[in-house]
C-alpha positions in Angstrom: -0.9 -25.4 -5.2 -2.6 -27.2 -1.8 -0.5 -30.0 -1.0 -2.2 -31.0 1.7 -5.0 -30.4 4.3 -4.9 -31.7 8.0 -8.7 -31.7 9.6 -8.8 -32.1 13.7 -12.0 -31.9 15.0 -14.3 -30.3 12.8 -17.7 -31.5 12.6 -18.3 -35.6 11.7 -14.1 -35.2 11.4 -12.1 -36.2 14.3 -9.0 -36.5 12.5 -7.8 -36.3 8.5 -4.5 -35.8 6.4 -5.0 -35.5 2.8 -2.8 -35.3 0.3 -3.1 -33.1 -2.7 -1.0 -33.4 -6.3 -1.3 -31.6 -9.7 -3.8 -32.3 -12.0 -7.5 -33.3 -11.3 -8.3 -35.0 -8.6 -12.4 -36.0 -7.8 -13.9 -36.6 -4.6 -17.0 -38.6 -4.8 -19.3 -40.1 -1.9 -22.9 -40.7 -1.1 -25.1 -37.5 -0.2 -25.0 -36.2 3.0 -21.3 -38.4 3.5 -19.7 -34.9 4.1 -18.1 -33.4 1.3 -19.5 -30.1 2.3 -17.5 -30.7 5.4 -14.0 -30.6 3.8 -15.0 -27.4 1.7 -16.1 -25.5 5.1 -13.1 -26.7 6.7 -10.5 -25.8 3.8 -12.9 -22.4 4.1 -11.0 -21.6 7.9 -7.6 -21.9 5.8 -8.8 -19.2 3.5 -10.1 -16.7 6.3 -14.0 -17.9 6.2 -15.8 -17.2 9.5 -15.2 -19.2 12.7 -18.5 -20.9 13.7 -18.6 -22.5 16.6 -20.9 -24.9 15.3 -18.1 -26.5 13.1 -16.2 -27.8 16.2 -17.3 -31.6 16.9 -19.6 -32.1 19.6 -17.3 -32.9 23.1 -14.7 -31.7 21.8 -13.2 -28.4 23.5 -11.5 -27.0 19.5 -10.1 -27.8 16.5 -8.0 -27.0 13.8 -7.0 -27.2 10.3 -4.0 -26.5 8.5 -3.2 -26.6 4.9 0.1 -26.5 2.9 0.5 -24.7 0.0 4.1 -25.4 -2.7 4.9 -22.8 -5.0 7.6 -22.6 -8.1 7.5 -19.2 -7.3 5.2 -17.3 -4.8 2.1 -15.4 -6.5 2.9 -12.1 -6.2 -0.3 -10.8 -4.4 1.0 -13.9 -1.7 4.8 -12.2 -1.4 3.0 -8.4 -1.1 0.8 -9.3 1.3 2.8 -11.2 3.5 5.5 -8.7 3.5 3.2 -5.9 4.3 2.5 -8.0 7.5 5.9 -8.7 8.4 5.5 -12.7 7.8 8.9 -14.1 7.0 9.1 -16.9 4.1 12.3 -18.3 2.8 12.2 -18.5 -0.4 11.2 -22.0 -1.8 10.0 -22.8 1.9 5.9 -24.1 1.8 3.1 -21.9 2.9 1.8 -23.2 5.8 -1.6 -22.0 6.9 -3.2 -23.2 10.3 -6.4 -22.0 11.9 -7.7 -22.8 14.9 -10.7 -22.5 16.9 -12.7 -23.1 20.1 -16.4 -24.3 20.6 -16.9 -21.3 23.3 -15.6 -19.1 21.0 -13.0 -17.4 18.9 -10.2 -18.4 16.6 -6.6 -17.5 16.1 -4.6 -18.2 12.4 -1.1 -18.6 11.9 1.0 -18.3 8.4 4.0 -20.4 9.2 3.7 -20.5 12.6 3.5 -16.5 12.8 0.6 -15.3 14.5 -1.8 -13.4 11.9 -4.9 -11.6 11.5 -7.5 -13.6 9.7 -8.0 -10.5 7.1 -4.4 -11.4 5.8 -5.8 -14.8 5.1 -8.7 -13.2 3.4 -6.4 -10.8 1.6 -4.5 -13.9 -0.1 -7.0 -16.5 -0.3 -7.8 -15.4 -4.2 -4.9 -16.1 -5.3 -4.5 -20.0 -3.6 -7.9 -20.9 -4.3 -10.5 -20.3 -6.5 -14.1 -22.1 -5.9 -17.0 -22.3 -8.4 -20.0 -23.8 -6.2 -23.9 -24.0 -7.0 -24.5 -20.3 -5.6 -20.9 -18.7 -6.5 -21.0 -14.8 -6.0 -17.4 -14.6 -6.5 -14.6 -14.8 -8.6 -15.7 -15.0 -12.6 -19.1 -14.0 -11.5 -18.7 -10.9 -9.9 -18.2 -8.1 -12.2 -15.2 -6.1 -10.6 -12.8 -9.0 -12.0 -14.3 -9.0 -15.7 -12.0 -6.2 -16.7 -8.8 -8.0 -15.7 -9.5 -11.4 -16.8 -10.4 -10.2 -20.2 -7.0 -7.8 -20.3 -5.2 -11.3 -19.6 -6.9 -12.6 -22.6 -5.8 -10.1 -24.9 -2.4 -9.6 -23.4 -3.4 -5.6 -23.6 -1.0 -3.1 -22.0 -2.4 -2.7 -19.0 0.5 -1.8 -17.0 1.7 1.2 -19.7 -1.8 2.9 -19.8 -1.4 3.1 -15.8 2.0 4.0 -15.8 0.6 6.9 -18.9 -2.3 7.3 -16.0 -0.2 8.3 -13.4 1.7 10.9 -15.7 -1.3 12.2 -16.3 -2.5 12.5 -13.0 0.8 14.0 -11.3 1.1 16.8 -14.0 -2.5 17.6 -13.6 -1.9 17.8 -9.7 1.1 20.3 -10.5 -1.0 22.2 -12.7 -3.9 22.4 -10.2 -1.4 23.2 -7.0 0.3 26.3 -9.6 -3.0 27.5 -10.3 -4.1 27.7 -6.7 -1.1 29.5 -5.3 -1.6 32.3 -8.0 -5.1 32.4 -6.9 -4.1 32.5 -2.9 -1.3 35.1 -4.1 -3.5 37.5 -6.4 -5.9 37.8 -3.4 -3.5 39.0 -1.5 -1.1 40.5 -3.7 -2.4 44.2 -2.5 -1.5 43.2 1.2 1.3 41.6 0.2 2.8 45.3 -1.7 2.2 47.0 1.4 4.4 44.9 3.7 7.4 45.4 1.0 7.1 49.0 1.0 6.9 49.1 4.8 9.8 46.4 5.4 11.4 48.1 2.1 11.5 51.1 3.8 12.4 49.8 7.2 15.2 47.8 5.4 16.3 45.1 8.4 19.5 43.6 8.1 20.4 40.5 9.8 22.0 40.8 13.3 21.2 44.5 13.0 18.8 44.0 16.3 21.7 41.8 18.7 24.4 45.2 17.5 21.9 48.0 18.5 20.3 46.0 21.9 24.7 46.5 22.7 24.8 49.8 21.6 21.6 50.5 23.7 23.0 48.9 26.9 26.3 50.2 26.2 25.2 53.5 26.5 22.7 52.9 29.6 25.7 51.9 30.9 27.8 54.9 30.6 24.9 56.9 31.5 25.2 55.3 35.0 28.8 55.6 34.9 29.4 59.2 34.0 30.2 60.7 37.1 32.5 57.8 38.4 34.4 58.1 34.7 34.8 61.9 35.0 36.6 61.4 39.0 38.6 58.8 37.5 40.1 61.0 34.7 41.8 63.4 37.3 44.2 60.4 38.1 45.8 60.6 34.3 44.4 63.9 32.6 46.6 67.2 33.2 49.9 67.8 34.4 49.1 67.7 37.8 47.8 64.1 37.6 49.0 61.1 39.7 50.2 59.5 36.1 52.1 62.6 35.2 54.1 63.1 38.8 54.4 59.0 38.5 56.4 59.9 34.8 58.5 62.6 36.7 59.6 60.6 39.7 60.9 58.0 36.9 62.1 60.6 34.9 64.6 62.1 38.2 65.2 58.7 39.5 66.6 57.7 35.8 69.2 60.5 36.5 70.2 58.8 40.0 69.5 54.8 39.4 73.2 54.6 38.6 74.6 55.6 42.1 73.5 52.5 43.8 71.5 49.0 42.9 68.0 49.7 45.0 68.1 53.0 43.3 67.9 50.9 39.8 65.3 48.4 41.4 63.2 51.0 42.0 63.7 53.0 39.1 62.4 49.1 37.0 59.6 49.1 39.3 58.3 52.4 38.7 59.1 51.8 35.1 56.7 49.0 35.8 54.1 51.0 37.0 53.9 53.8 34.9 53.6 51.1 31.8 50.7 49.6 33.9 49.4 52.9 34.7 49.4 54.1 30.9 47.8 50.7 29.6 44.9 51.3 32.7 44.4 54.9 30.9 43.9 53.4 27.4 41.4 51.3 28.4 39.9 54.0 31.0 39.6 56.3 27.5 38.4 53.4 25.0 35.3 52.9 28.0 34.2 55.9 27.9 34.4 56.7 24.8 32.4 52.9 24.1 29.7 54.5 27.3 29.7 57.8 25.9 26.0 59.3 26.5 24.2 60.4 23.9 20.4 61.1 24.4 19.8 61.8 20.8 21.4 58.4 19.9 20.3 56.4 22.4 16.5 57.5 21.6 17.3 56.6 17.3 18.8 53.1 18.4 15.4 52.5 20.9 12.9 53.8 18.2 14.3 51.9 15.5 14.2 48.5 17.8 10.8 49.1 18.4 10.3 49.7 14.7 12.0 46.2 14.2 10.4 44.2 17.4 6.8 45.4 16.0 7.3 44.4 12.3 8.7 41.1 13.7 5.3 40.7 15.7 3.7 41.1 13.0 4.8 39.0 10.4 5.3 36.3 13.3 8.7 35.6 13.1 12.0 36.6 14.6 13.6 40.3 14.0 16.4 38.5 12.5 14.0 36.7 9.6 12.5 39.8 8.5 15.2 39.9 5.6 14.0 36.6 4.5 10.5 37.4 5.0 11.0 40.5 3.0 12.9 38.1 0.3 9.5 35.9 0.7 7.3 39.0 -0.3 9.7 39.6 -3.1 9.4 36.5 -4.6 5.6 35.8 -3.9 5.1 38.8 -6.0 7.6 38.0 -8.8 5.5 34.6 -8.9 2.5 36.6 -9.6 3.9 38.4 -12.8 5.6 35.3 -13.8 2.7 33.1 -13.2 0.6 33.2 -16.3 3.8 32.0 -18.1 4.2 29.0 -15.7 0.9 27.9 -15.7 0.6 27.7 -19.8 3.7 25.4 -19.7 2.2 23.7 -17.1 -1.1 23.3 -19.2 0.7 22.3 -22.5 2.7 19.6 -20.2 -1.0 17.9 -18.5 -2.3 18.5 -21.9 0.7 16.3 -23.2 0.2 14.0 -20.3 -3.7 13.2 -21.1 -2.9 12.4 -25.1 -0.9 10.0 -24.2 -2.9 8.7 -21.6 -6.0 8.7 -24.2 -3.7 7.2 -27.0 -2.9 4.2 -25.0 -6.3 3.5 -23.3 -8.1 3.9 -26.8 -5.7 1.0 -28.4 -6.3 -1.0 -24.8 -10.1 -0.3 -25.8 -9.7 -1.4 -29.3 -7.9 -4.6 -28.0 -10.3 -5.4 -25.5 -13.2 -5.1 -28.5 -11.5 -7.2 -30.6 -11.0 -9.5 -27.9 -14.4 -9.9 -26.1 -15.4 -10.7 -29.7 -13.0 -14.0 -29.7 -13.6 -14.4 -26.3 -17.4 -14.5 -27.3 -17.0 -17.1 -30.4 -15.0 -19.2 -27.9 -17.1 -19.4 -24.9 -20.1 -20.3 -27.9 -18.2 -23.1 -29.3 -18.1 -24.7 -25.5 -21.8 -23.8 -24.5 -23.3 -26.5 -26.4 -21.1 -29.5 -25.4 -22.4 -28.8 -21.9 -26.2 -28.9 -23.0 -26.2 -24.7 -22.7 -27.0 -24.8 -26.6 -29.7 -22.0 -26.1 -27.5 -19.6 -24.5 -25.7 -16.7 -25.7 -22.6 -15.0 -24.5 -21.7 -11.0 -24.9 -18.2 -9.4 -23.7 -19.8 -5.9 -23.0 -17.2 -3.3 -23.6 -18.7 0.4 -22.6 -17.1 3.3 -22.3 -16.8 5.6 -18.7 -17.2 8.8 -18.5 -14.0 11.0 -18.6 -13.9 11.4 -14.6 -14.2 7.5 -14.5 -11.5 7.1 -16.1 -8.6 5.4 -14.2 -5.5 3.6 -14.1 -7.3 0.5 -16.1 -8.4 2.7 -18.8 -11.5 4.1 -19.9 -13.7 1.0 -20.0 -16.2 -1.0 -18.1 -16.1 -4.7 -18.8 -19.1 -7.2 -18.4 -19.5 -10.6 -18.9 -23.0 -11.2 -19.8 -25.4 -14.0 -20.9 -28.6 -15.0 -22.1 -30.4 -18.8 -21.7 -32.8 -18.3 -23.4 -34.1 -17.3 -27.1 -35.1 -13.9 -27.5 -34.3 -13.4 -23.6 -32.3 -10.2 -23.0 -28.7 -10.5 -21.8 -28.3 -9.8 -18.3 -25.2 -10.1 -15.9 -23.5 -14.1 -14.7 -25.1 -14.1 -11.4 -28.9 -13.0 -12.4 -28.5 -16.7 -14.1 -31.4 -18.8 -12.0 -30.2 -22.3 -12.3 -26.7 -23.1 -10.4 -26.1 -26.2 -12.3 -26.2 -23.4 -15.5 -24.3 -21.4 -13.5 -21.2 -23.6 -12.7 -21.3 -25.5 -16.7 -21.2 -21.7 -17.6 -18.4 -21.1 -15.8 -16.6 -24.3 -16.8 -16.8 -22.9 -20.3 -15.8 -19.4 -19.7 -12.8 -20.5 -17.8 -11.7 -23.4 -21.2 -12.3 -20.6 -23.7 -10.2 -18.0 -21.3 -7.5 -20.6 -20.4 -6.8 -18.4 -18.1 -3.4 -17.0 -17.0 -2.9 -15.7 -13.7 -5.9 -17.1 -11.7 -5.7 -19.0 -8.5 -3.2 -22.1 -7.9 -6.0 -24.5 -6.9 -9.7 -24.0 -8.4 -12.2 -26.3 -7.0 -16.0 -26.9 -8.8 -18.3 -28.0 -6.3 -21.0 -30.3 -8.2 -20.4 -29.0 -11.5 -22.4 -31.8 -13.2 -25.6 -31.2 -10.9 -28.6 -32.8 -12.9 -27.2 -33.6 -16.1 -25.3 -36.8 -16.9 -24.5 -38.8 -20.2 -22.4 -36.6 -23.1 -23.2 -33.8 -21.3 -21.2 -35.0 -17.9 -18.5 -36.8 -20.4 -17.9 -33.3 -22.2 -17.7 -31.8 -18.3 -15.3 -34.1 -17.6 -13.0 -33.6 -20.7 -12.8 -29.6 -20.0 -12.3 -30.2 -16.1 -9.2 -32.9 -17.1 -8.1 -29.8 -19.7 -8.1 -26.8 -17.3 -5.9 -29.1 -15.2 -3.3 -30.5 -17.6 -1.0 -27.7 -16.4 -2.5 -26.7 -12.8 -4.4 -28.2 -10.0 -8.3 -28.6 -10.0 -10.1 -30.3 -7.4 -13.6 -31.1 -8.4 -16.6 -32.6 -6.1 -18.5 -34.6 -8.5 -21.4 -37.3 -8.5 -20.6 -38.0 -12.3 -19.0 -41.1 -12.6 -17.8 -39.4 -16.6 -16.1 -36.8 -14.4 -14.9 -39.2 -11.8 -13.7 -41.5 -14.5 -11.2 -38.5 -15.3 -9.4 -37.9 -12.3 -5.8 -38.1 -11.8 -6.1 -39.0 -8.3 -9.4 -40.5 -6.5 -10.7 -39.3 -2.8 -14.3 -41.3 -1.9 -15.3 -39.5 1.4 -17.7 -41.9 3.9 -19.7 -41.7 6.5 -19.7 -44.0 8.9 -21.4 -44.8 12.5 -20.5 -46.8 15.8 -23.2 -46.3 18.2 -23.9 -42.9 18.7 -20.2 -41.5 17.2 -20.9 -40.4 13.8 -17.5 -40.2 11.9 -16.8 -38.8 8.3 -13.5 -40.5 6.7 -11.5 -39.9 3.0 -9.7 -42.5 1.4 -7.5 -42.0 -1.9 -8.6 -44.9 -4.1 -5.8 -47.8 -5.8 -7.4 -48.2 -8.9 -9.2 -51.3 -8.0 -11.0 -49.2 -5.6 -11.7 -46.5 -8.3 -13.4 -49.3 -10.3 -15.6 -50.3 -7.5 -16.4 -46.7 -6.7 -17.5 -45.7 -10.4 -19.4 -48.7 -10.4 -21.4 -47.5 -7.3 -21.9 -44.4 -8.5 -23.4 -45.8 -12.0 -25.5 -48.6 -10.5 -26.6 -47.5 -6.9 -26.6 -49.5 -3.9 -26.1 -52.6 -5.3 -23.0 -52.9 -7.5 -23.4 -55.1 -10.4 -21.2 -56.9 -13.1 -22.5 -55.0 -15.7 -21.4 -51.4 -13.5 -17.9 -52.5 -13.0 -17.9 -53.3 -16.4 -19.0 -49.9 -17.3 -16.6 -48.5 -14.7 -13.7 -50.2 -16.4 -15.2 -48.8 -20.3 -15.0 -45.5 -18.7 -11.0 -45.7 -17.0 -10.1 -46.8 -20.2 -11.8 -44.4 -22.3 -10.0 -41.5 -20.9 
């Protein structure tokens, strides 16, 4: 709930702490004192347009802050704020400052944090709720009739949209399986082709890295076939260089024994032919590796090119054309398969949407049953508040099927009549706004409602009526705030009379400085206020003695 509101510099304002406490508190004052004033300025809290117009004259800005206490945070508060990154410890106030220059522009703060003014905007439903002579918001406007009346009738809400969103995702699946047979049939002839082609083809992986080796191998040895032949006189025959080398090591074997050089020559030649042998290995195991064969090498460049132009053509690598041939495989396998998919797809969205239906037609049934109290209760307040010849309707209609959302399948209307025989027509085509915000003080007693803002403010609810009429006003505002916080602007003293706490706002002048002040009223100062209001300018015994009836009445 507000706690409190701290004015600087806004219009007749120069500077004003309030303090704010459950229950109903009244402000009262003369016309034109400024009550208007605190509303516009409590309006920059809530993310209402900066006009430069509401900074007071010679002064360069102003500001206004409120604080707002919370048992627990309103949920819509905690989203929002989280969404922007605003950081509240838990139990910690909500502070909310705004502030604003007279050339121009304005800058709001959440706790000091710098913040857009659409986050104020965002969560201003949920701290305050205002009912004012020309209200287009709140239990007016028809987009919130659907939710306040679920709150009424406790309906589940949250299982038909959980049942909703079922629906919805199964549907998507079914719609996303039916396309992709659809894409694949079109192309399923295309499709065969390039599986008989890569069939036929049949790439392997790594197949095109071995036979780009092969190729270069042999390239290689084409080069190198001369210089291979030359070298194989040095070890092939018996007239080679590595056969003598084996007979010198064969006679100096028979000889090593006569003296020690003989046997350190016959190890090193030793040596050397081992060398020598090894050197012929690997001479034989390269060309055999080179070897040249034109018929070869012209299958291992034909099927690269084979390989290299399927890959171009199914853009991808040579190396993925096994998977893209797996692709191909399954694709068409998803075709024949399809049909069988898509009926258990069917039965599953068709499963889905029962259950979605058999929840939203119970919501429906609840939400008949209870616009109908919600009807014989808002009747039973109209004619306490002198709205006798009105009638109220809950209008319950059904959407059509591709209205249907996560709230059900219903459009909901609050709707009234003034007059006899007058058709029923929607809250705000009402033409009087005194009707308008008694009506409202009786919708919101008969939906004692759950879940609404923290604060609700009336703005001269009692407008041109007075007597029983203002008394009965006053009973249903000190009702709604037995448990909450209302704020009502009232020039009733039977609604002033009320009150838990007392605010008289006053203007006052000193030369040419115009000021605007707010006192909270001792209960001496109540008396003398209520007396004012029932006798005029001149207070008389017989008004404080009215005043002091009406106290002790309530």
């Amino acid at each position: 709930m507000l706690t409190s509101l701290a004015i600087r510099n806004i219009v007749l304002i120069d500077a004003l702490d309030l303090s704010f406490a459950q229950g109903l508190g009244v402000l009262t004052g003369e016309t034109g004192a400024g009550k208007s004033i605190l509303l516009d300025a409590l309006g920059l809290v809530l993310g209402n347009r900066a006009e430069t117009a509401l900074v007071r004259a010679g002064e360069d800005k102003a500001s206004v802050t409120g604080t707002f206490e919370f048992g627990r945070l309103p949920p819509a508060v905690a989203e929002a704020l989280d969404e922007a990154e605003v950081e509240l410890e838990k139990g910690e106030p909500l502070i909310i400052r705004r502030t604003l220059k007279a050339d121009g522009g304005s800058k709001a703060f959440v706790n000091d944090q710098p913040v857009g003014v659409a986050l104020l905007r965002s969560i201003a439903p949920a701290l305050v709720e205002l009912h004012g002579q020309h209200d287009d918001r709140g239990l007016v406007n028809p987009r919130g009739h659907r939710a306040l009346l679920d709150r009424y009738a406790d309906g589940d809400v949250a299982g038909v949209a959980a049942a909703h969103a079922k629906w919805q995702e199964a549907d998507a699946r079914l719609a996303a399986a039916r396309d992709a047979i659809a894409r694949a049939k079109a192309d399923q002839d295309l499709m065969l082709a390039h599986l008989a082609e890569l069939t036929n083809i049949a790439p392997e992986e790594g197949e095109e890295q071995q036979l780009a080796l092969a190729r270069a191998d042999m390239q290689k040895g084409e080069k190198l076939s001369g210089d291979l032949e030359e070298l194989r006189a040095f070890w092939d025959g018996s007239d080679s260089a590595l056969a003598q080398m084996r007979s010198a090591a064969r006679r100096l074997d028979r000889i090593a024994e006569q003296h020690p050089l003989l046997t350190e020559a016959l190890a090193a030649l030793d040596r050397a032919v081992i060398e020598a042998g090894e050197a012929e290995e690997k001479l034989i195991a390269a060309a055999e590796a080179m070897q040249f064969d034109p018929l070869e090498l012209d299958r291992i460049e034909t099927r690269l090119f084979e390989l290299r132009a399927l890959a171009r053509k199914h853009d991808c690598s040579v190396d993925d054309l096994p998977a893209t041939m797996r692709h191909l495989r399954e694709q068409l396998d998803a075709i024949e398969h399809g049909e069988a998919d898509i009926a258990a797809l069917e039965k599953e969205a068709g499963a889905a949407r029962q259950a979605y239906v058999a929840l939203a037609e119970a919501l429906h049934a609840m939400r008949v049953s209870a616009g109908m109290a919600l009807d014989e209760a808002v009747a039973a307040e109209l004619a306490p508040l002198k709205l006798d010849a009105a009638r109220f309707r809950t209008s319950v209609t059904r959407l059509e099927e591709d209205k249907w959302n996560a709230s059900g399948m219903d459009a909901v209307e609050f709707l009234i009549a003034t007059n006899p025989g007058a058709d029923f027509a929607p809250l705000a085509k009402i033409a009087s706004g005194g009707e308008l915000s008694r009506f409202i003080l009786a919708l919101k007693v008969a939906l004692a409602e759950k879940g609404g803002a923290a604060t609700v403010i009336f703005d001269e609810i009692d407008r041109g009526v007075g007597g029983a009429v203002a008394s009965a006003i006053g009973e249903r505002l000190a009702r709604l705030a037995s448990d909450g916080q209302l704020l009502a602007v009232t020039h009733s003293p039977q609604v002033a009379a009320r009150g838990n706490r007392h605010y008289m706002i006053a203007k006052s002048s000193e030369g040419t400085v115009t000021r605007t002040s707010v006192a909270l009223l001792d209960e001496a100062g109540r008396q003398e206020e209520i007396a004012r209001m029932l006798s005029g300018a001149e207070i008389t015994a017989e008004a404080r003695a009215q005043a002091d009836r009406l106290l002790e009445g309530v």
